[in-house]
Backbone and ligand atoms as CSV (ligand in chain L), in Angstrom:
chain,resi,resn,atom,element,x,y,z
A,1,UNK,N,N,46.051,9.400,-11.362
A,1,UNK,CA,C,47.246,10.022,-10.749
A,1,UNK,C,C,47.648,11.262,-11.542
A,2,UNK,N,N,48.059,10.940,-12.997
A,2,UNK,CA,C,48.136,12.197,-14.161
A,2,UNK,C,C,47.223,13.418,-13.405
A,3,UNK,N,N,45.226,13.016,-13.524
A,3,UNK,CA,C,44.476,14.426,-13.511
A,3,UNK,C,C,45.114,14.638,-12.301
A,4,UNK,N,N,44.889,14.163,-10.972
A,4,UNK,CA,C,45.056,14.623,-9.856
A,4,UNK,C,C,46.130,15.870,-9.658
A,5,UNK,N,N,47.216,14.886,-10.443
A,5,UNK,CA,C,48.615,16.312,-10.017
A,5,UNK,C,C,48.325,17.552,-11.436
A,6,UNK,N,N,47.654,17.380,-12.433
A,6,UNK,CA,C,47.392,18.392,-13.139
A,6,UNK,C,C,46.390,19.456,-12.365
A,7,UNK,N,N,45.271,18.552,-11.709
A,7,UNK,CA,C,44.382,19.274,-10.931
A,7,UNK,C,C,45.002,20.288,-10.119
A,8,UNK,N,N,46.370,19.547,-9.471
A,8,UNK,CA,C,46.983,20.142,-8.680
A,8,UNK,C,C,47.567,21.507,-9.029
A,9,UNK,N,N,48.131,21.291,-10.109
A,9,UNK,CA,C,49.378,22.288,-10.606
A,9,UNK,C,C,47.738,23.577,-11.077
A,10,UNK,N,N,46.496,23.082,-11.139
A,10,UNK,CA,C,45.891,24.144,-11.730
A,10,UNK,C,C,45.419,24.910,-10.225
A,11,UNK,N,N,45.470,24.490,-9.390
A,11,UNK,CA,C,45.377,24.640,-7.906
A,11,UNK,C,C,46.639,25.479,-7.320
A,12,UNK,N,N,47.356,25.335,-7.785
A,12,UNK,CA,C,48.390,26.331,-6.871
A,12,UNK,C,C,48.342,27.662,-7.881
A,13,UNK,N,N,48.166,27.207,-9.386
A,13,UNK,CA,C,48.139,28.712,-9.972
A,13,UNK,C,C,46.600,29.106,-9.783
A,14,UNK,N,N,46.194,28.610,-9.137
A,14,UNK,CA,C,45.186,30.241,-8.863
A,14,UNK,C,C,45.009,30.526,-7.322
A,15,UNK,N,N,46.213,30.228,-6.915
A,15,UNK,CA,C,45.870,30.808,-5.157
A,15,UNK,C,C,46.873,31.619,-5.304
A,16,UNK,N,N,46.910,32.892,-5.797
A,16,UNK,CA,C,47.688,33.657,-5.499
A,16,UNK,C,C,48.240,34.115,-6.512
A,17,UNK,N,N,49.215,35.080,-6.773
A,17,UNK,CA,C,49.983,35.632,-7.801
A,17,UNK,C,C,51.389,34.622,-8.430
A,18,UNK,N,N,52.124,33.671,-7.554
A,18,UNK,CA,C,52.818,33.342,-7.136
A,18,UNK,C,C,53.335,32.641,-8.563
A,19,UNK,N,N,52.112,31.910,-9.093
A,19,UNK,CA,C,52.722,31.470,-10.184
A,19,UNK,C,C,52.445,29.692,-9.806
A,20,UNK,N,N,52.454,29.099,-10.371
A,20,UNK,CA,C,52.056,27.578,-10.180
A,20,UNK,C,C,53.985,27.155,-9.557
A,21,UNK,N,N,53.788,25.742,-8.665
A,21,UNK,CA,C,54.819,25.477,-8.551
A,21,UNK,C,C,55.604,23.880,-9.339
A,22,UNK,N,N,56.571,24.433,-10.138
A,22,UNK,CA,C,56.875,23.069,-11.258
A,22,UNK,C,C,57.414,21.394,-9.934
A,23,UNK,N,N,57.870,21.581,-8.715
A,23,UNK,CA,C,57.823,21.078,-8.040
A,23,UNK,C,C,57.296,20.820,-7.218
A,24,UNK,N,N,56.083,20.144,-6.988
A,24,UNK,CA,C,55.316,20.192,-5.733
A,24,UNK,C,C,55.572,18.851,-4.334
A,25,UNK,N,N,55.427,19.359,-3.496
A,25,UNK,CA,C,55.756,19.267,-2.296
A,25,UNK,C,C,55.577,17.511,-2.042
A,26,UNK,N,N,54.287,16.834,-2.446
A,26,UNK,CA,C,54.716,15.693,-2.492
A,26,UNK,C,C,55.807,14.774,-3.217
A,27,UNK,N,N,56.517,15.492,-4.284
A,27,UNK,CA,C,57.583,15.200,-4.916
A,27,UNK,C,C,58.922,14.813,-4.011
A,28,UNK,N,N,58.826,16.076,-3.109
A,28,UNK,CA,C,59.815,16.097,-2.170
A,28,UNK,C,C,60.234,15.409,-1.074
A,29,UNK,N,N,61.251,14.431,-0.606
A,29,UNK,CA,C,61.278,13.689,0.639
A,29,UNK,C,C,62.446,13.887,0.997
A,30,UNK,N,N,62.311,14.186,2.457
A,30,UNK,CA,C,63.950,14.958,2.773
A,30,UNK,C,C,64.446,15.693,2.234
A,31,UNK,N,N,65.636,15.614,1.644
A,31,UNK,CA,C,65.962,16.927,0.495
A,31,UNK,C,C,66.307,16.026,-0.738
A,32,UNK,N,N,65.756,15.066,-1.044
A,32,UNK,CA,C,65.559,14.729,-2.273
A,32,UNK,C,C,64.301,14.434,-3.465
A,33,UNK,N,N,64.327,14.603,-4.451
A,33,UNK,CA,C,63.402,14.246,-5.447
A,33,UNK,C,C,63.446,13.154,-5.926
A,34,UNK,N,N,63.222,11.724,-5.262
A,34,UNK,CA,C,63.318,10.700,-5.563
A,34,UNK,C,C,63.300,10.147,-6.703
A,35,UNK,N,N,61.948,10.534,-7.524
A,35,UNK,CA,C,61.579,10.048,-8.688
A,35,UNK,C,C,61.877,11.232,-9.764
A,36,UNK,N,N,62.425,10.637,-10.833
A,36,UNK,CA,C,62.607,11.164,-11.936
A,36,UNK,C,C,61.456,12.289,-12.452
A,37,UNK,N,N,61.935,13.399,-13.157
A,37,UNK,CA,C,60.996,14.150,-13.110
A,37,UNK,C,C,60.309,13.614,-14.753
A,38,UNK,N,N,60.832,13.624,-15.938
A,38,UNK,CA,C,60.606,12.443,-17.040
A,38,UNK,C,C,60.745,11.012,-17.229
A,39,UNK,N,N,59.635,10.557,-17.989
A,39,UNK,CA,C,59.951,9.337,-18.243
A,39,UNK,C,C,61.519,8.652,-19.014
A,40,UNK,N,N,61.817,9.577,-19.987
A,40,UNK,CA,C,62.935,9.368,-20.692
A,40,UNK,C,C,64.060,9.563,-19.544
A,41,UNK,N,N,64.941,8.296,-19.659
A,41,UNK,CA,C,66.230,8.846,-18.371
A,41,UNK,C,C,67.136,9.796,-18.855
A,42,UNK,N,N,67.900,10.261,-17.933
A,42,UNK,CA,C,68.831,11.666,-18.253
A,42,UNK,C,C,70.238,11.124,-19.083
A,43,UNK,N,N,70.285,11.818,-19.875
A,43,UNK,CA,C,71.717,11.725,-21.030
A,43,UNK,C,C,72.731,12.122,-20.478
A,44,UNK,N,N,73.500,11.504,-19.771
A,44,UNK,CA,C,75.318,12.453,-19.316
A,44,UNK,C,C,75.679,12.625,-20.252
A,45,UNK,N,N,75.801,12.375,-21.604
A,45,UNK,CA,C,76.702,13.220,-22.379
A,45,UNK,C,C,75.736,14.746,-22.963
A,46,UNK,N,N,74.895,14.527,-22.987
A,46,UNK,CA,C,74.163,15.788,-22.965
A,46,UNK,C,C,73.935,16.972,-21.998
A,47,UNK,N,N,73.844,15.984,-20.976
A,47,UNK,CA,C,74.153,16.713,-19.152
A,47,UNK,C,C,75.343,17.998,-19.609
A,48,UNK,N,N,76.565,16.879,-19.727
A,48,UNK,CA,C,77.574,17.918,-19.953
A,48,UNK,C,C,78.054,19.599,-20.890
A,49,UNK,N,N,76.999,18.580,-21.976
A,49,UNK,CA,C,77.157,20.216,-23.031
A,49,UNK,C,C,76.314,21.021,-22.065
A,50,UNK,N,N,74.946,20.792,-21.445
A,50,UNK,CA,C,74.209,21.648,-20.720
A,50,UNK,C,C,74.763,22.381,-19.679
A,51,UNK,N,N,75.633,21.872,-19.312
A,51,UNK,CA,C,77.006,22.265,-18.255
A,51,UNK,C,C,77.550,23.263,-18.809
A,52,UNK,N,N,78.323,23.407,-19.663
A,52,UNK,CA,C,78.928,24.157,-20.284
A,52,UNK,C,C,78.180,25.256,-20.805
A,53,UNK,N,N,76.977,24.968,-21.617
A,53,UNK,CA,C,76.280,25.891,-22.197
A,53,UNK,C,C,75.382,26.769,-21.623
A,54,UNK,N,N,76.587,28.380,-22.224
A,54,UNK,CA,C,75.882,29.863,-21.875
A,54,UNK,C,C,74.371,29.406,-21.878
A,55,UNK,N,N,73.389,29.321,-22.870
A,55,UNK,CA,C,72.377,29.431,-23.603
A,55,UNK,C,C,71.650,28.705,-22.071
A,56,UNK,N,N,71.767,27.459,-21.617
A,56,UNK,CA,C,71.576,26.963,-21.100
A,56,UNK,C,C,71.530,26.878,-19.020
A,57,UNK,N,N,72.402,25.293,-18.940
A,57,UNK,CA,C,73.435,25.291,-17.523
A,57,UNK,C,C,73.748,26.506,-17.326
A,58,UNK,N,N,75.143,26.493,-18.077
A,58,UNK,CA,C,75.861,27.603,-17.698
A,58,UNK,C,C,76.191,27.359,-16.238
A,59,UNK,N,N,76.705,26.085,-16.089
A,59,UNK,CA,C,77.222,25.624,-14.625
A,59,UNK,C,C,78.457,26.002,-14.518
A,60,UNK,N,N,79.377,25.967,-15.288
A,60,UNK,CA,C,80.622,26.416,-15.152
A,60,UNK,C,C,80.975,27.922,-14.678
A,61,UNK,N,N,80.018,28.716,-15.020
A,61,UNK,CA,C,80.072,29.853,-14.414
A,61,UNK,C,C,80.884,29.664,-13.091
A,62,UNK,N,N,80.034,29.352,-11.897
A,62,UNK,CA,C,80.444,28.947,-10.539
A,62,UNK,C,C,80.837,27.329,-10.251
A,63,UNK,N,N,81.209,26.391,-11.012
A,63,UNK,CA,C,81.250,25.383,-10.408
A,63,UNK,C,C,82.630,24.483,-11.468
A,64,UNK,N,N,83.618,23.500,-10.998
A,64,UNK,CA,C,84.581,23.209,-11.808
A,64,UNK,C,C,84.431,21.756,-11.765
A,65,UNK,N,N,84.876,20.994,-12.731
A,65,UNK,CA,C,84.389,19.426,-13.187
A,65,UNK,C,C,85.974,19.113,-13.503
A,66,UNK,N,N,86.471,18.225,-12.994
A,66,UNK,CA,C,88.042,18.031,-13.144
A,66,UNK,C,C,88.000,17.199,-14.676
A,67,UNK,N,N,88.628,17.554,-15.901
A,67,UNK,CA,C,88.531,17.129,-17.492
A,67,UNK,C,C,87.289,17.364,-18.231
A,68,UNK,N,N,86.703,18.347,-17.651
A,68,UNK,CA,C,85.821,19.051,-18.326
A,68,UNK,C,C,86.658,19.872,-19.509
A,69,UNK,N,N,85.831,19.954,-20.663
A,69,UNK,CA,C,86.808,20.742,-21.910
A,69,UNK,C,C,85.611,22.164,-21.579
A,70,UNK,N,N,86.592,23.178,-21.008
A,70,UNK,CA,C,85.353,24.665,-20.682
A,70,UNK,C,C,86.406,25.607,-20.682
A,71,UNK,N,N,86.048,26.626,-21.533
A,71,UNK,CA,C,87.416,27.566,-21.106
A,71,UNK,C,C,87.066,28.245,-19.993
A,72,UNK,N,N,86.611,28.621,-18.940
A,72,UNK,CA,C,86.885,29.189,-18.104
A,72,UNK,C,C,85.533,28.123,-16.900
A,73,UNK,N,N,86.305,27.757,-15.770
A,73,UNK,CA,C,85.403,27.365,-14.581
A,73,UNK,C,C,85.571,27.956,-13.396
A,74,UNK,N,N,84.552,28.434,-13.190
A,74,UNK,CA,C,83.924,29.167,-11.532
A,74,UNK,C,C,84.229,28.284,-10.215
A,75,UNK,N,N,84.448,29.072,-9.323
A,75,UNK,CA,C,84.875,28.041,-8.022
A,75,UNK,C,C,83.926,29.110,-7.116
A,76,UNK,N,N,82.563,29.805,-7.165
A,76,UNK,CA,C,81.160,30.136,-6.569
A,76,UNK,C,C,81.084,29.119,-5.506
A,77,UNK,N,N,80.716,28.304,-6.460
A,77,UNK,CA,C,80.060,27.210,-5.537
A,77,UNK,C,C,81.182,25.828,-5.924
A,78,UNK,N,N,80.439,25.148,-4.931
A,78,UNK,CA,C,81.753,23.788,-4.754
A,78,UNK,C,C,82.455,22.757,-6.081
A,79,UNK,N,N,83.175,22.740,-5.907
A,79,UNK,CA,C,84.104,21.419,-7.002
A,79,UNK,C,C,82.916,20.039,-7.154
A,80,UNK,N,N,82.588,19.814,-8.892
A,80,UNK,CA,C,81.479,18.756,-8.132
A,80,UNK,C,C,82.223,18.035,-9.456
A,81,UNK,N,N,83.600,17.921,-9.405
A,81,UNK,CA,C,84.700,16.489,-9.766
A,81,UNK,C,C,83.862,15.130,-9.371
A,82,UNK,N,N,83.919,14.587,-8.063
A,82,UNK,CA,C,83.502,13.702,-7.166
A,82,UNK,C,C,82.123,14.119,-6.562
A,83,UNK,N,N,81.314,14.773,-7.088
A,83,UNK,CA,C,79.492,15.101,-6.432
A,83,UNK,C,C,79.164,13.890,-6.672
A,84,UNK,N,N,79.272,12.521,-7.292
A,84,UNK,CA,C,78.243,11.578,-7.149
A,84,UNK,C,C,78.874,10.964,-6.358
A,85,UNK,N,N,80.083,11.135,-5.909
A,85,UNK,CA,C,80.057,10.132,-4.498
A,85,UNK,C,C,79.303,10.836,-3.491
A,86,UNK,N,N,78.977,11.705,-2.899
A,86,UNK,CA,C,78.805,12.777,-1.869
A,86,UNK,C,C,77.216,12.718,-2.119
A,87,UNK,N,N,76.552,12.880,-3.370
A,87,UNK,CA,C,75.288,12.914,-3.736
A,87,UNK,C,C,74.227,12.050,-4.446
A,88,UNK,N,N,73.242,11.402,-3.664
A,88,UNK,CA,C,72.499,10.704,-4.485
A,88,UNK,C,C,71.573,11.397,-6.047
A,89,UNK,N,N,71.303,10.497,-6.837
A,89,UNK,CA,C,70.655,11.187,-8.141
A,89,UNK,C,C,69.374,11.874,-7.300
A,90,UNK,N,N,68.725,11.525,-6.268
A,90,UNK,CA,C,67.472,11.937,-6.204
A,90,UNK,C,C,67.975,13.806,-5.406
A,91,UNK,N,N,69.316,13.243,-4.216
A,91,UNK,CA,C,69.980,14.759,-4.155
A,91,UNK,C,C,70.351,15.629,-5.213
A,92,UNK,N,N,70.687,15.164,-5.918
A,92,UNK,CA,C,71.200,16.070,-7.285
A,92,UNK,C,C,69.907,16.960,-7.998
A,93,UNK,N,N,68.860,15.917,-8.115
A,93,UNK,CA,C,67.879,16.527,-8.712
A,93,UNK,C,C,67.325,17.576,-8.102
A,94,UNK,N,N,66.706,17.713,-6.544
A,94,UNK,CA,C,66.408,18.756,-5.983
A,94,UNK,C,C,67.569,19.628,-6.463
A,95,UNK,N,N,68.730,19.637,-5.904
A,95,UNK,CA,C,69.576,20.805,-5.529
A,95,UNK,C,C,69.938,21.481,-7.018
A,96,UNK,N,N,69.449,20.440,-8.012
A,96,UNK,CA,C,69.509,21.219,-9.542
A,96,UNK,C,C,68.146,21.864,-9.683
A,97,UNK,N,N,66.711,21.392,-9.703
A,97,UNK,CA,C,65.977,21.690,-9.647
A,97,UNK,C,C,65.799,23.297,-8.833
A,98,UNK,N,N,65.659,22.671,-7.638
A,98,UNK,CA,C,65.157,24.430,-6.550
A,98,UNK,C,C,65.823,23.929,-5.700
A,99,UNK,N,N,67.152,24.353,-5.234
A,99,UNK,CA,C,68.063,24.645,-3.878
A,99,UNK,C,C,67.292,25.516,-3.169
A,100,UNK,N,N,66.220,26.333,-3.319
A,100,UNK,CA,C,65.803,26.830,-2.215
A,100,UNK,C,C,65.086,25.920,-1.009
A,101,UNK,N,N,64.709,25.251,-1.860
A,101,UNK,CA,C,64.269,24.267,-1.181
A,101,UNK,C,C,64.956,23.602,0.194
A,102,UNK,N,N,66.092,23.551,-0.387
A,102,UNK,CA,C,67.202,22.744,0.757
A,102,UNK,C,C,67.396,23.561,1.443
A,103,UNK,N,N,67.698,24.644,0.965
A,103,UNK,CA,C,68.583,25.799,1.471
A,103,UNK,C,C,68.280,27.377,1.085
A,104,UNK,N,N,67.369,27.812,2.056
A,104,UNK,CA,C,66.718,28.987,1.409
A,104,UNK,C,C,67.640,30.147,1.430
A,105,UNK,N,N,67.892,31.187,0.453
A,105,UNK,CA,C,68.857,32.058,0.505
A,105,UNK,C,C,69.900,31.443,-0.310
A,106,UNK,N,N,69.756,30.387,-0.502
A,106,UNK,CA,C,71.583,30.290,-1.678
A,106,UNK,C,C,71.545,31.056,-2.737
A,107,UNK,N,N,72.638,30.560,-2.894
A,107,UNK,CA,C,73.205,31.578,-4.278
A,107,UNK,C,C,72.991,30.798,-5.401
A,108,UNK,N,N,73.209,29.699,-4.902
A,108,UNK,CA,C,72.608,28.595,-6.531
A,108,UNK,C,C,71.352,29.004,-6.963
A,109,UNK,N,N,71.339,29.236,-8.101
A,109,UNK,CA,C,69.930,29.260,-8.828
A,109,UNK,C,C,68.767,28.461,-8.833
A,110,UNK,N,N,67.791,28.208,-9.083
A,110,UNK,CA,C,66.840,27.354,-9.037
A,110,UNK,C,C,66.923,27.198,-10.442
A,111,UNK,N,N,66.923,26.007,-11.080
A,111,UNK,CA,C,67.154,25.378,-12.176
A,111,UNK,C,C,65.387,25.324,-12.876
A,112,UNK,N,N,64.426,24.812,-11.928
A,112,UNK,CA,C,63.332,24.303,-12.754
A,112,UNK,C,C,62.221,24.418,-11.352
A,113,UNK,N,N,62.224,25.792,-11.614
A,113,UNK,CA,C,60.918,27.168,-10.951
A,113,UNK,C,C,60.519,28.066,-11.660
A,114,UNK,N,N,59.486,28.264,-11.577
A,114,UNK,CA,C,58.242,29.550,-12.101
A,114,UNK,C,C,57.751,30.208,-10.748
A,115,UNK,N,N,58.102,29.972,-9.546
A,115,UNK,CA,C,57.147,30.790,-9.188
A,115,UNK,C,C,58.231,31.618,-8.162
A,116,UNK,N,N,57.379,32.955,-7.450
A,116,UNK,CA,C,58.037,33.119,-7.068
A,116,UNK,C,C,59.153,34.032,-7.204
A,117,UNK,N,N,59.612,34.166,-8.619
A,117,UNK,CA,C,60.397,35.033,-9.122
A,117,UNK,C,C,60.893,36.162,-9.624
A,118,UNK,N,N,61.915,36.893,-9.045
A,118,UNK,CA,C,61.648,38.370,-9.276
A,118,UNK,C,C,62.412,38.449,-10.422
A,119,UNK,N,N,61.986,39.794,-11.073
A,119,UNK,CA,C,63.341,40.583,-11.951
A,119,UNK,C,C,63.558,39.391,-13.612
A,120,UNK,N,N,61.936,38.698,-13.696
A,120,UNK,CA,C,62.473,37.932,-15.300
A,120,UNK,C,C,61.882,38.662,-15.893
A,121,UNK,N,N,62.427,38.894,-16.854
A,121,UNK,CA,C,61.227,39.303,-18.480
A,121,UNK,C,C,59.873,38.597,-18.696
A,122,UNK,N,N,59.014,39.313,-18.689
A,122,UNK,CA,C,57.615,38.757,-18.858
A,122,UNK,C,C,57.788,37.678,-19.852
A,123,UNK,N,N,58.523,37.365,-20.655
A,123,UNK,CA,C,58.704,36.570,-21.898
A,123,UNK,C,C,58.640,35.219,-21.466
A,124,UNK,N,N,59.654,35.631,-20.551
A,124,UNK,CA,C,60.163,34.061,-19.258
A,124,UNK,C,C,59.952,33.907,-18.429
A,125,UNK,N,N,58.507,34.363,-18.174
A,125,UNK,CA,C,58.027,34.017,-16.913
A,125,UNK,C,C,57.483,32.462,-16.616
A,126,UNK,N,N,57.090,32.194,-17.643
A,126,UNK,CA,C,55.934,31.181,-17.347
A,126,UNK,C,C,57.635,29.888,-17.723
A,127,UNK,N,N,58.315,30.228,-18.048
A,127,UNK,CA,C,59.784,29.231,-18.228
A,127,UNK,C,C,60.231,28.754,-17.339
A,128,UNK,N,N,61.026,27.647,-17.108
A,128,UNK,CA,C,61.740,27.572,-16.169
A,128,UNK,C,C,62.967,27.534,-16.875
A,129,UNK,N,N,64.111,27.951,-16.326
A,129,UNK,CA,C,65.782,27.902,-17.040
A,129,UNK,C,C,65.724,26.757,-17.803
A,130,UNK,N,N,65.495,26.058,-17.242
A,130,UNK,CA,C,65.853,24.494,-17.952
A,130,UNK,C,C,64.701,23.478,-17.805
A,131,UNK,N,N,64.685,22.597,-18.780
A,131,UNK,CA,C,63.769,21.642,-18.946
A,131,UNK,C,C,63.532,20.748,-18.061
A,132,UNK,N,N,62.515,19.993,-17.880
A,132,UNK,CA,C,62.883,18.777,-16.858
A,132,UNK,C,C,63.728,17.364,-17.319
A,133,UNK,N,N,64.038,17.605,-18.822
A,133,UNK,CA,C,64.443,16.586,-19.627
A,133,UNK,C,C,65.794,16.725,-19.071
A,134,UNK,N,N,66.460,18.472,-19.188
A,134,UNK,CA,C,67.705,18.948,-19.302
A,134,UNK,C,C,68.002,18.579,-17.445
A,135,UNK,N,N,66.763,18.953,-16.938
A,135,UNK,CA,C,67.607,18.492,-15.327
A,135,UNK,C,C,67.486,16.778,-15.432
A,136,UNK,N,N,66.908,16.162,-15.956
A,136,UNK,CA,C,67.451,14.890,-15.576
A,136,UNK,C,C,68.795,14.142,-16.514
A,137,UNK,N,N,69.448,15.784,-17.447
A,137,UNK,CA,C,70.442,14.728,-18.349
A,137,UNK,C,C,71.603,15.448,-17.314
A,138,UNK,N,N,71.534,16.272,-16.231
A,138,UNK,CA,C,72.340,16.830,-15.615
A,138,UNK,C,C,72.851,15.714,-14.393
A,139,UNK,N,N,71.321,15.216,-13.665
A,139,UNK,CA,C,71.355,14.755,-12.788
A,139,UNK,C,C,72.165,13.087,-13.017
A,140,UNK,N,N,72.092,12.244,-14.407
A,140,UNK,CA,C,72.886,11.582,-15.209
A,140,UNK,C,C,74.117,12.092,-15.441
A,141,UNK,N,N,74.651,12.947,-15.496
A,141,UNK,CA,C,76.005,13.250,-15.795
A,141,UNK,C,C,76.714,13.535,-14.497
A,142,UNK,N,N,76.022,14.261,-13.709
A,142,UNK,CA,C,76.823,14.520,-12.418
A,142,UNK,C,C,76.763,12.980,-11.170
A,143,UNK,N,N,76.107,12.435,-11.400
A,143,UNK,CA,C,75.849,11.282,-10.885
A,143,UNK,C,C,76.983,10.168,-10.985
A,144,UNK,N,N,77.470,10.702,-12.569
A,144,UNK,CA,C,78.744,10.041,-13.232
A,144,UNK,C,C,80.332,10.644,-13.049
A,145,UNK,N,N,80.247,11.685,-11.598
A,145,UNK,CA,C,81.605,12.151,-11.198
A,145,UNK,C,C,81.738,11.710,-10.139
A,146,UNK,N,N,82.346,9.976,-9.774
A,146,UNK,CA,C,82.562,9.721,-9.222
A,146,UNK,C,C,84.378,9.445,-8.761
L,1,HEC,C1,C,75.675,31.654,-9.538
L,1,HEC,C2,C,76.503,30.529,-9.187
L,1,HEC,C3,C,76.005,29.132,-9.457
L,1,HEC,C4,C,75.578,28.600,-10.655
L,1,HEC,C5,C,75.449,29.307,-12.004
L,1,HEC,C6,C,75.313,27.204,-10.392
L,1,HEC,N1,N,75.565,26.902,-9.093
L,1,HEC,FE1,FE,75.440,25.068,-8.226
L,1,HEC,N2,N,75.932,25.865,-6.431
L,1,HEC,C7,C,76.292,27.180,-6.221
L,1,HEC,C8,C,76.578,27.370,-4.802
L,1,HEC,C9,C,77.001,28.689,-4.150
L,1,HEC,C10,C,76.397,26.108,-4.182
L,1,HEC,C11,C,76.508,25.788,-2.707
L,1,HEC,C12,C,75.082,25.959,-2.207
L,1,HEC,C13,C,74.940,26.171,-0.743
L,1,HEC,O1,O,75.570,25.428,0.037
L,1,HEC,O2,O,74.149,27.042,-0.389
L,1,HEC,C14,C,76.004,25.186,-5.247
L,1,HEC,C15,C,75.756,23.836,-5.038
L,1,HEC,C16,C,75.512,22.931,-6.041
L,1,HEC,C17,C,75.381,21.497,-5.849
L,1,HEC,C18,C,75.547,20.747,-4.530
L,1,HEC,C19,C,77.021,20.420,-4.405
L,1,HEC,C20,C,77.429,19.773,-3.105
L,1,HEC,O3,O,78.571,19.321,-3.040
L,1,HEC,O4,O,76.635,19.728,-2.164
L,1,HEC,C21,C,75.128,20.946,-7.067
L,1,HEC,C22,C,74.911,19.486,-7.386
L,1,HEC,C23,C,75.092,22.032,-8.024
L,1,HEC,N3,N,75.334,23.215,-7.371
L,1,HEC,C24,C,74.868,21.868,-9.372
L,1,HEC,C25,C,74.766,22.910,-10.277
L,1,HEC,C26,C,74.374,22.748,-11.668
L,1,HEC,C27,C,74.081,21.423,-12.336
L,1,HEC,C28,C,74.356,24.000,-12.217
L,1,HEC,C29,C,73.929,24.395,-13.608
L,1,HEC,C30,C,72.637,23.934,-14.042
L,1,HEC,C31,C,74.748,24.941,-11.172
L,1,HEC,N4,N,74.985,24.254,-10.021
L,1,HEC,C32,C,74.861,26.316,-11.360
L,1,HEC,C33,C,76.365,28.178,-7.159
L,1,HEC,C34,C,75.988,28.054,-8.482
């Protein structure tokens, strides 16, 4: 199972310029990512600094968490106080991962993509914003605003 999807990921980077894709399509069901993208489960209290953190998230930019300690929160995109009632973990993960996916044209960022992408520094190309560790300590923390 491992070679197969490595086989895979070496398969999409060479059809094209595009760049390999960190999510691939059998991952995907409906608009969720069912299965965890690491073995290790996601940290909500780590979720949260990632939330907060420039370096990082940097979710607060556009988005507000009701007793979040952040000096300044974005209202971009929606109040996600209560997102785990509204959202399953496997929803969370796509729409943290690649919202294009769901929703092509948003304004949300794609969290954990390489391909595809315009306008990065060659440095960060082959990066994705965030880890798959860091999207599953997100998808744990927001899971926990109920
Ligand atoms: C540049 C602004 C911006 C940033 C930064 C941003 N988001 Fe979003 N986010 C949005 C917008 C806009 C939407 C609504 C998407 C839509 O409907 O097209 C959204 C939607 C969401 C949703 C779905 C909410 C719902 O109620 O359906 C989740 C979950 C989410 N964002 C999590 C995050 C996380 C976690 C981060 C940081 C890693 C983040 N966002 C960073 C703009 C942003």
């Amino acid at each position: 199972m491992r070679l197969w999807a490595f086989g895979l990921v070496i398969a999409l980077a060479s059809c094209g310029d595009t760049g390999p894709h960190l999510v691939s399509n059998s991952q995907v069901v409906g608009d969720t990512i069912p299965k965890a993208l690491t073995a290790v489960p996601g940290d909500a209290e780590r979720g949260s600094d990632i939330f907060v953190d420039r370096e990082r998230g940097h979710c607060v930019l556009c988005h507000a968490i009701e007793g979040l300690e952040a000096e300044f929160q974005g209202n971009v995109g929606p109040d996600l106080s209560l997102v785990g009632d509204r959202l399953s973990a496997g929803q969370l993960r796509l729409r943290i991962a690649d919202y294009q996916i769901v929703r092509p044209g948003t304004l949300m960022p794609s969290y954990y993509r390489i391909h595809d992408l315009y306008q990065v520094a060659e440095a960060y190309q082959d990066d994705p914003v965030l880890t798959a560790q860091e999207v599953e300590d997100l998808v744990s923390y927001l899971s926990e605003r109920r």
